[in-house]
Each structure stands twice: as C-alpha cells, then as structure tokens.
Biopython code that builds the backbone (N, CA, C, O; Angstrom):
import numpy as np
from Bio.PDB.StructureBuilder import StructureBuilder

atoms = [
    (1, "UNK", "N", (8.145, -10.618, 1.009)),
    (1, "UNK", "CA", (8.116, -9.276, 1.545)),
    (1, "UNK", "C", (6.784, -8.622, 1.186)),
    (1, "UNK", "O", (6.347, -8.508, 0.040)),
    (2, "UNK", "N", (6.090, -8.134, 2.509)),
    (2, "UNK", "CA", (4.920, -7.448, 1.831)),
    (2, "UNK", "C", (3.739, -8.540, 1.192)),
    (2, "UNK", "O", (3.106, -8.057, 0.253)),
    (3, "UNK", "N", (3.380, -9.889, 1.566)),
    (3, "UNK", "CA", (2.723, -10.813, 0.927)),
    (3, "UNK", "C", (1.835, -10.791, 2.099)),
    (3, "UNK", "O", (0.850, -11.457, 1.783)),
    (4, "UNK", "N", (1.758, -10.527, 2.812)),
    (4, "UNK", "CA", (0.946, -10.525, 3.776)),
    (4, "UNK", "C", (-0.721, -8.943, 3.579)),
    (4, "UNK", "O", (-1.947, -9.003, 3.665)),
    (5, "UNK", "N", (0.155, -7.956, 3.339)),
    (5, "UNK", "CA", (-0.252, -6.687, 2.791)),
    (5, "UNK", "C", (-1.012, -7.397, 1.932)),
    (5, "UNK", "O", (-2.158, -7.718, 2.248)),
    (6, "UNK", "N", (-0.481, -7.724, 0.760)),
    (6, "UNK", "CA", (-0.940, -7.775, -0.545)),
    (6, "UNK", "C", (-1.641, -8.514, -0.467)),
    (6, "UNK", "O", (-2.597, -8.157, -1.156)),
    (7, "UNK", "N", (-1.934, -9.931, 0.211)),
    (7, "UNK", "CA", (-2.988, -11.164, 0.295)),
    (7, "UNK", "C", (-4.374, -10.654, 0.801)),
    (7, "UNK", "O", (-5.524, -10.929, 0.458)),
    (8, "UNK", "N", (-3.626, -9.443, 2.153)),
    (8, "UNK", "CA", (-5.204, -8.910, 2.661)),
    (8, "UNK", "C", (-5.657, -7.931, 1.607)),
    (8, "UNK", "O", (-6.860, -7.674, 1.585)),
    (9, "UNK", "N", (-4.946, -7.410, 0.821)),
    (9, "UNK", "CA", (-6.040, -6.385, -0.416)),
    (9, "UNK", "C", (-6.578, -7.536, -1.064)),
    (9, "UNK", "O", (-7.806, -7.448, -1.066)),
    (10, "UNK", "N", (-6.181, -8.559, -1.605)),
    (10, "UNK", "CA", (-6.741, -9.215, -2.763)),
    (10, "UNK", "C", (-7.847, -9.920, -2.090)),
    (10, "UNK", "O", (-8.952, -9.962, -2.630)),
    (11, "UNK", "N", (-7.591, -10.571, -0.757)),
    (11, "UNK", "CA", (-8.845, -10.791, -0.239)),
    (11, "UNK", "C", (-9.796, -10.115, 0.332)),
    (11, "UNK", "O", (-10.709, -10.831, 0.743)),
    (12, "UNK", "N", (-9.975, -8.511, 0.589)),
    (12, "UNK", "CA", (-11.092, -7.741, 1.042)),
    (12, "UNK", "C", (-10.818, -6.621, -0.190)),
    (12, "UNK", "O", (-10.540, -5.479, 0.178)),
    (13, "UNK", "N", (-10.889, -6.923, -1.756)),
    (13, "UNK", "CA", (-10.786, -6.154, -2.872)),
    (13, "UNK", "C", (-11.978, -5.547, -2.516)),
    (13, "UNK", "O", (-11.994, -4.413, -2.038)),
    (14, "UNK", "N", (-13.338, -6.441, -2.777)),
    (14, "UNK", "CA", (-14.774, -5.860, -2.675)),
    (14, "UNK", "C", (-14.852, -4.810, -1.544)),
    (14, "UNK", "O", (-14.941, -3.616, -1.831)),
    (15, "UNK", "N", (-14.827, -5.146, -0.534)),
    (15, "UNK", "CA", (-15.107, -4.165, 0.944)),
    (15, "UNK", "C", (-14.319, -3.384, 0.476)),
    (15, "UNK", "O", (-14.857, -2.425, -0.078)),
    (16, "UNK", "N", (-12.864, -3.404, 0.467)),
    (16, "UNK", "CA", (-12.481, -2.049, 0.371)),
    (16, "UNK", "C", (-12.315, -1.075, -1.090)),
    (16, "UNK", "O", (-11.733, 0.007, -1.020)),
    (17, "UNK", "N", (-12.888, -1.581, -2.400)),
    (17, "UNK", "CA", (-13.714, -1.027, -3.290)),
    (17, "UNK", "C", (-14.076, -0.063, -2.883)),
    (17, "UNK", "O", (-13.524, 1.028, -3.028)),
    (18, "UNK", "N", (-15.297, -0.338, -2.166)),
    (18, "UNK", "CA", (-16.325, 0.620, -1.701)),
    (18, "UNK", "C", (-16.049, 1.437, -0.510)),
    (18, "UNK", "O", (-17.038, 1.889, 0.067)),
    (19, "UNK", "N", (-15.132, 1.652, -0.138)),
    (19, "UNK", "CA", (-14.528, 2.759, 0.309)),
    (19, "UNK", "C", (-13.342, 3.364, 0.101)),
    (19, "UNK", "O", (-12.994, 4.192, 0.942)),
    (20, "UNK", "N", (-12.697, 3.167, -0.742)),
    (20, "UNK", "CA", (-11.303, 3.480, -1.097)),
    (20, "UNK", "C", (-11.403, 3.713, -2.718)),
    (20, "UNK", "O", (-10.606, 4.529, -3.180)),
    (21, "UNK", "N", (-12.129, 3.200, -3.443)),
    (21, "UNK", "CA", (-11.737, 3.040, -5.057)),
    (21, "UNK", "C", (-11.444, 4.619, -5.870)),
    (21, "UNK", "O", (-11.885, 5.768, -5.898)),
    (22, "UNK", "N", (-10.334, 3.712, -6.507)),
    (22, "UNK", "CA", (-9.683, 4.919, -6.985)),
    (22, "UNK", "C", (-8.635, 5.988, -6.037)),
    (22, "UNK", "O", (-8.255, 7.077, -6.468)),
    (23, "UNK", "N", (-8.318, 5.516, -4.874)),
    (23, "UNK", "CA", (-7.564, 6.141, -3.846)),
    (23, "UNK", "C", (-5.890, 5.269, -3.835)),
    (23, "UNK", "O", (-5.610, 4.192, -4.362)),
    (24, "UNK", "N", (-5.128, 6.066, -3.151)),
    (24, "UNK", "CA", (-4.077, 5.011, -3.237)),
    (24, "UNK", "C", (-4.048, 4.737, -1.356)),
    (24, "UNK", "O", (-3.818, 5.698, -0.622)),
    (25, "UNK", "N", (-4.320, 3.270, -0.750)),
    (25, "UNK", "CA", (-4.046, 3.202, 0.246)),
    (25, "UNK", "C", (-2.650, 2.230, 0.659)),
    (25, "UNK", "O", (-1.836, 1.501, 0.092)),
    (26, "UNK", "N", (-2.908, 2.652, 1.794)),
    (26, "UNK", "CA", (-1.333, 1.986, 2.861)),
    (26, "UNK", "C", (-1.703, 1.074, 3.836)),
    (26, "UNK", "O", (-2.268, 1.185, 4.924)),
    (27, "UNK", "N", (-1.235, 0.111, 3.174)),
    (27, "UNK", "CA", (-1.833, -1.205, 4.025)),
    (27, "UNK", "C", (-0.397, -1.649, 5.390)),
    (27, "UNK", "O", (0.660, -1.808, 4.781)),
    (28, "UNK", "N", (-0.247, -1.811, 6.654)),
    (28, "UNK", "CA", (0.367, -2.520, 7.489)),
    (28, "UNK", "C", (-0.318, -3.391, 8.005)),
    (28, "UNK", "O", (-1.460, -3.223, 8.431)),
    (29, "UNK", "N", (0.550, -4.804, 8.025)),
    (29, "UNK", "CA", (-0.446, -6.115, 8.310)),
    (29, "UNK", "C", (-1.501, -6.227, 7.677)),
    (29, "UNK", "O", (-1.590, -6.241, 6.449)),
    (30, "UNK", "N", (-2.584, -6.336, 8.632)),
    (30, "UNK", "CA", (-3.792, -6.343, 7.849)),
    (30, "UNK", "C", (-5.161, -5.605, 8.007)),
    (30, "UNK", "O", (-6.295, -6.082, 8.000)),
    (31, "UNK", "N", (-4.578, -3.793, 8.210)),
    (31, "UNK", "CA", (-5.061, -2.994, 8.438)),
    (31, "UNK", "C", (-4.453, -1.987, 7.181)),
    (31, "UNK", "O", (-3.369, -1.993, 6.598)),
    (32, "UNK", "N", (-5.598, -1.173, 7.053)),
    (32, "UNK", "CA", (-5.594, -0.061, 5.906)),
    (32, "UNK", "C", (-5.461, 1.194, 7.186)),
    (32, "UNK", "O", (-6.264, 1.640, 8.005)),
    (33, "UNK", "N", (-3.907, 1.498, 6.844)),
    (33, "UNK", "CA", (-3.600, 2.749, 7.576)),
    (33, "UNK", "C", (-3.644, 4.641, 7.311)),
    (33, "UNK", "O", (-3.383, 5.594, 8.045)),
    (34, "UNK", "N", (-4.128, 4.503, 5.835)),
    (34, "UNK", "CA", (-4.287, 6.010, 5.154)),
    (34, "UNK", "C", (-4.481, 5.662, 3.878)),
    (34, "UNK", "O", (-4.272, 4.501, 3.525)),
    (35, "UNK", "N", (-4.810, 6.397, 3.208)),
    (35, "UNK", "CA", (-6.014, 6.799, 2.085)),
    (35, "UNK", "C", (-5.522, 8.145, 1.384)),
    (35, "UNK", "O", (-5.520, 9.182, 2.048)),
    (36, "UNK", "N", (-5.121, 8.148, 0.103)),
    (36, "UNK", "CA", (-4.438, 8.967, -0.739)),
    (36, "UNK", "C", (-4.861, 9.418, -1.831)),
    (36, "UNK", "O", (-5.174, 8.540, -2.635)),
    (37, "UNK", "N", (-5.072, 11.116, -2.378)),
    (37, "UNK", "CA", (-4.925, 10.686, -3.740)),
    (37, "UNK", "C", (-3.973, 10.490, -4.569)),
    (37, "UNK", "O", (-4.200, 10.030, -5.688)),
    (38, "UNK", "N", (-3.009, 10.741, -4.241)),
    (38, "UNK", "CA", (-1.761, 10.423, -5.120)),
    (38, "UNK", "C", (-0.656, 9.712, -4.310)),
    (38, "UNK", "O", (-0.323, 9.741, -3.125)),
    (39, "UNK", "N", (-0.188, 9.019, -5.483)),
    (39, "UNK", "CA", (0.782, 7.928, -4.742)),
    (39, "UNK", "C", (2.313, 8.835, -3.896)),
    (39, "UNK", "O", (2.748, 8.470, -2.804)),
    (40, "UNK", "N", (2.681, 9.567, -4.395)),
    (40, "UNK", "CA", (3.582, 10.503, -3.820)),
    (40, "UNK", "C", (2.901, 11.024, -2.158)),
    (40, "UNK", "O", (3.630, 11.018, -1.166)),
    (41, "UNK", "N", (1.608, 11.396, -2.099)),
    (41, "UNK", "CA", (1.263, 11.721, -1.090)),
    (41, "UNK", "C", (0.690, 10.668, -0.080)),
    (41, "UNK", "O", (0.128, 11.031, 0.953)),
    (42, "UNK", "N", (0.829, 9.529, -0.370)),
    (42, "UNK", "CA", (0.809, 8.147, 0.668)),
    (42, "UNK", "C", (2.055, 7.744, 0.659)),
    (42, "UNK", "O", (2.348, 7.245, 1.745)),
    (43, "UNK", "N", (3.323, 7.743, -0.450)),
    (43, "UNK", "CA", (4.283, 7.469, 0.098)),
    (43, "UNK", "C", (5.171, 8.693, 1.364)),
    (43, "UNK", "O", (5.858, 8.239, 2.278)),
    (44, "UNK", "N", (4.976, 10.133, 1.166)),
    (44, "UNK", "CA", (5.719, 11.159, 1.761)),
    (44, "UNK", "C", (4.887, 11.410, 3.226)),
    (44, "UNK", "O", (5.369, 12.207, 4.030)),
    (45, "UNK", "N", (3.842, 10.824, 3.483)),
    (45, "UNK", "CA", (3.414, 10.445, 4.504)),
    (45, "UNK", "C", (3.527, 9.305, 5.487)),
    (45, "UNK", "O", (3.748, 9.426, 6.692)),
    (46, "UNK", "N", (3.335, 8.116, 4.780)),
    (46, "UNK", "CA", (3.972, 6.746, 5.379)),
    (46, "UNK", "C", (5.182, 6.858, 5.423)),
    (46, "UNK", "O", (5.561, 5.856, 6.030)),
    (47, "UNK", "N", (6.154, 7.538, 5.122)),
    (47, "UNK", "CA", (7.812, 7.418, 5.228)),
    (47, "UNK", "C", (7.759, 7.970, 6.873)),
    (47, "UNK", "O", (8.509, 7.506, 7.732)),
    (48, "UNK", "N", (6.861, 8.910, 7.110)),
    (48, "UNK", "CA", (6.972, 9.632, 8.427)),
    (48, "UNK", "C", (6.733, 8.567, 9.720)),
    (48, "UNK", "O", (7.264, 8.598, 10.830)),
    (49, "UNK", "N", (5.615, 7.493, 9.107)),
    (49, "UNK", "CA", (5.579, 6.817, 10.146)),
    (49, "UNK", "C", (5.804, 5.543, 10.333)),
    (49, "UNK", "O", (5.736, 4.865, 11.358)),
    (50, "UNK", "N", (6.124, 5.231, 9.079)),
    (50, "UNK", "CA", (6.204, 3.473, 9.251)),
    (50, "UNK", "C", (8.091, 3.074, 8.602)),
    (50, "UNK", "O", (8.403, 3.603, 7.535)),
    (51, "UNK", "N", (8.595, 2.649, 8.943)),
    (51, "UNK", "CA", (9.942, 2.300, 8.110)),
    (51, "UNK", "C", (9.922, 1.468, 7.098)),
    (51, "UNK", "O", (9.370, 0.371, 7.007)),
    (52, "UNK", "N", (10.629, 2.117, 6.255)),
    (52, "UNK", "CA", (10.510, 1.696, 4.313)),
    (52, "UNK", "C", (10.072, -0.183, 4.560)),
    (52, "UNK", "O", (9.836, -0.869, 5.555)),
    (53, "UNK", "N", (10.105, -0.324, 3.783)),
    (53, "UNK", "CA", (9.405, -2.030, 3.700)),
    (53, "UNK", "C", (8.569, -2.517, 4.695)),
    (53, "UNK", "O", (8.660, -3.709, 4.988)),
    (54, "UNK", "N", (7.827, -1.855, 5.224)),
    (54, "UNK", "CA", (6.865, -2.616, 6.369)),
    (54, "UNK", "C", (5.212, -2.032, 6.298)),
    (54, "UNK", "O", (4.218, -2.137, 7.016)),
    (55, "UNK", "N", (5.582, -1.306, 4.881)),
    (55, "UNK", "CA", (4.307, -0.883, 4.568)),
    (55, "UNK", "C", (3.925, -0.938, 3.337)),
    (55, "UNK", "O", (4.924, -0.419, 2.839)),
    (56, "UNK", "N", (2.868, -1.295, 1.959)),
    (56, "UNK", "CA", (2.440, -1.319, 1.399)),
    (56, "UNK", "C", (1.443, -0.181, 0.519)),
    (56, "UNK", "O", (0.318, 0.027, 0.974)),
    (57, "UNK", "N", (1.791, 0.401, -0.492)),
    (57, "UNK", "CA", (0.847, 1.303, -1.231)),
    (57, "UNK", "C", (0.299, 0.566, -2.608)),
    (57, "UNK", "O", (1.010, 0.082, -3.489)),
    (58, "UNK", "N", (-1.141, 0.605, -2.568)),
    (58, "UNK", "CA", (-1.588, -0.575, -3.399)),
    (58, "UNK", "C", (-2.615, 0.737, -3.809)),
    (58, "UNK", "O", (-3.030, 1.452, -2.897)),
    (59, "UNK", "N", (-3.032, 1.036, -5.340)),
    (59, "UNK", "CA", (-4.397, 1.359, -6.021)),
    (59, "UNK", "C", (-4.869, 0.715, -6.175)),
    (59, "UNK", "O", (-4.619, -0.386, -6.665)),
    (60, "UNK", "N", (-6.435, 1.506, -5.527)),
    (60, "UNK", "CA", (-7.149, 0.647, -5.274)),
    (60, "UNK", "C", (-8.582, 0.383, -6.509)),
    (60, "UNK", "O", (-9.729, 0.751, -6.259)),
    (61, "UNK", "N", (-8.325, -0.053, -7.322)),
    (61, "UNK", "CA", (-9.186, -0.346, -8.368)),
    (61, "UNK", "C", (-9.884, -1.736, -8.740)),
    (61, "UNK", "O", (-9.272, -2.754, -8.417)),
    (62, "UNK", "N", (-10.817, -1.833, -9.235)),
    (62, "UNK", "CA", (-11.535, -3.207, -9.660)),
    (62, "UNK", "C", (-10.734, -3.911, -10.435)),
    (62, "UNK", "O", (-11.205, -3.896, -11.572)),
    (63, "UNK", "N", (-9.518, -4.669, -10.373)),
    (63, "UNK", "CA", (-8.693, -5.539, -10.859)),
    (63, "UNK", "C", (-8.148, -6.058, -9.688)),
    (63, "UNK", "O", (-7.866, -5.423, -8.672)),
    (64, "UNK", "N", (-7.958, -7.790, -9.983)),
    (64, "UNK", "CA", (-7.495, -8.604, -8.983)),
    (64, "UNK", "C", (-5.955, -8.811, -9.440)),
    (64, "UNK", "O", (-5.069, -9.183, -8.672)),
    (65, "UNK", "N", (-5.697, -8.381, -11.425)),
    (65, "UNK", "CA", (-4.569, -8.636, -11.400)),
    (65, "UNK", "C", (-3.192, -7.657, -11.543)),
    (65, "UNK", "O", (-2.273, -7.637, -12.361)),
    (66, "UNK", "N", (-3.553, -6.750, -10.177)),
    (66, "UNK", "CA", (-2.898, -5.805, -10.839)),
    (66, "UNK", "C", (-1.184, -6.570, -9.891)),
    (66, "UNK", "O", (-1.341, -7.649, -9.322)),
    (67, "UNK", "N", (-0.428, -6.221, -9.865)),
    (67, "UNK", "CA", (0.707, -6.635, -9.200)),
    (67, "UNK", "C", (1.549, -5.692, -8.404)),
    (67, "UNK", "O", (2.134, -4.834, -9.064)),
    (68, "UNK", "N", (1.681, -5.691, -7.397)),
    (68, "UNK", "CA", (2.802, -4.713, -6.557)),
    (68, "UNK", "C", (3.948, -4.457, -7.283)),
    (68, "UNK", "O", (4.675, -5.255, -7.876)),
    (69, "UNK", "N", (4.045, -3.058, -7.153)),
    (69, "UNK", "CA", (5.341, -2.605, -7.228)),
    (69, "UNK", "C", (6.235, -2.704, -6.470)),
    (69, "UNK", "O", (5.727, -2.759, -5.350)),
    (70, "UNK", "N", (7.700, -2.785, -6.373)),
    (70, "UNK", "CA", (8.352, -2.542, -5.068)),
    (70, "UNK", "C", (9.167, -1.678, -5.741)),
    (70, "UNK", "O", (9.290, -1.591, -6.962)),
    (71, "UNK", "N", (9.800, -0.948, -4.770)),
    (71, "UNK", "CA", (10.885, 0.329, -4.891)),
    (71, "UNK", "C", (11.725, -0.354, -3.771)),
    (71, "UNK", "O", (11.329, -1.010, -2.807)),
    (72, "UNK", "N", (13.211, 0.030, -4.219)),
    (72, "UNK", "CA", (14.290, -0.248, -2.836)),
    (72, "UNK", "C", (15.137, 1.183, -3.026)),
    (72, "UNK", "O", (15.238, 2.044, -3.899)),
    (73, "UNK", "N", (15.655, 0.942, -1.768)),
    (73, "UNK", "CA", (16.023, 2.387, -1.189)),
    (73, "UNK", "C", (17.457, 1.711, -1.106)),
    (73, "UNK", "O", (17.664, 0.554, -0.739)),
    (74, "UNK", "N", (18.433, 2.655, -1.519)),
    (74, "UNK", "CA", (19.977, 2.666, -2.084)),
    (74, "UNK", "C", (20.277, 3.409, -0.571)),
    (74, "UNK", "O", (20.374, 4.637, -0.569)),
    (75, "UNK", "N", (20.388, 2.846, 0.397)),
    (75, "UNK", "CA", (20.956, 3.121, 1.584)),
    (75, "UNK", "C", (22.352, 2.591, 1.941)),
    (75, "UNK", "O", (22.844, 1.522, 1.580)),
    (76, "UNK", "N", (22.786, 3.347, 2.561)),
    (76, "UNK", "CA", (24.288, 2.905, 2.745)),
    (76, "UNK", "C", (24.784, 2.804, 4.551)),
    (76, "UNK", "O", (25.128, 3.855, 5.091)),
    (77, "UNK", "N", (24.782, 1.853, 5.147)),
    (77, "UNK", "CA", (25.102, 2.329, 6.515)),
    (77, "UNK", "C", (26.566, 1.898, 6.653)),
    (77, "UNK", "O", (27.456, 1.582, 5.863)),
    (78, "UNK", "N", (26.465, 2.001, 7.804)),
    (78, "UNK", "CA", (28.319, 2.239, 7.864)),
    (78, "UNK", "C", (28.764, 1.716, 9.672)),
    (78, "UNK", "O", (29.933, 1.754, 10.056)),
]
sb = StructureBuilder()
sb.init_structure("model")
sb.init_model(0)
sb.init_chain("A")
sb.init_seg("    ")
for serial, (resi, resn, name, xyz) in enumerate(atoms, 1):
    if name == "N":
        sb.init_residue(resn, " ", resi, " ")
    sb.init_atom(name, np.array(xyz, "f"), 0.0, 1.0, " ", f" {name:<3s}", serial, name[0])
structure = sb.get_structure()
C-alpha cells in the first residue's frame, strides 16, 4: 500500500530536496500533488480531494531512512 508513492520519494529525494525541503508533501502515483507546512494542513486538504489511502504525506528532509507512517481510519459501513 502506498509503495509506489514512497519508491518515487526515495528515488527523486535530491530533486525534490530542492524544492520542497522541510515541507510536508502529498505524493499520488508518481506526482507531488501539494506542498505543506504542517502535516495537519496536507492531511485536511488531501482528505478533500483524494480518498484516504491513495495518497501519501511524506517530510521532506535529507534522510533516505526515514519510514512512512500509516494511519487507518476506523470506518464502519453498513
């Protein structure tokens, strides 16, 4: 889930360094879709447009080992 996201940050870390560092971005596929400073304000934005798990929020800092978080959403359908 999301390995696709995460493979394209670790492989364009450098390029997108230098325009993002220190930002929190939102990766779908293998496009950087918004640019944050705080992780609350890339997640309360991407909720608007993308549906929970099909998008990625990665900080963006000079470490290759940092590791994704995931959050799951306690949904109940019926």
């Amino acid at each position: 889930m999301l390995e696709r996201e995460y493979d394209f940050y670790i492989k364009n870390l450098s390029a997108l360094l230098k325009k993002y560092k220190g930002k929190y971005i939102v990766i779908v596929g293998e496009e950087v879709v918004g640019s944050y400073d705080t992780e609350i304000d890339a997640y309360t934005n991407s909720i608007k447009l993308y549906e929970l798990g099909s998008f990625l929020i990665q900080y963006c800092i000079p470490e290759k080992k940092v590791q994704p978080q995931m959050f799951h959403s306690r949904a109940v359908f019926s």
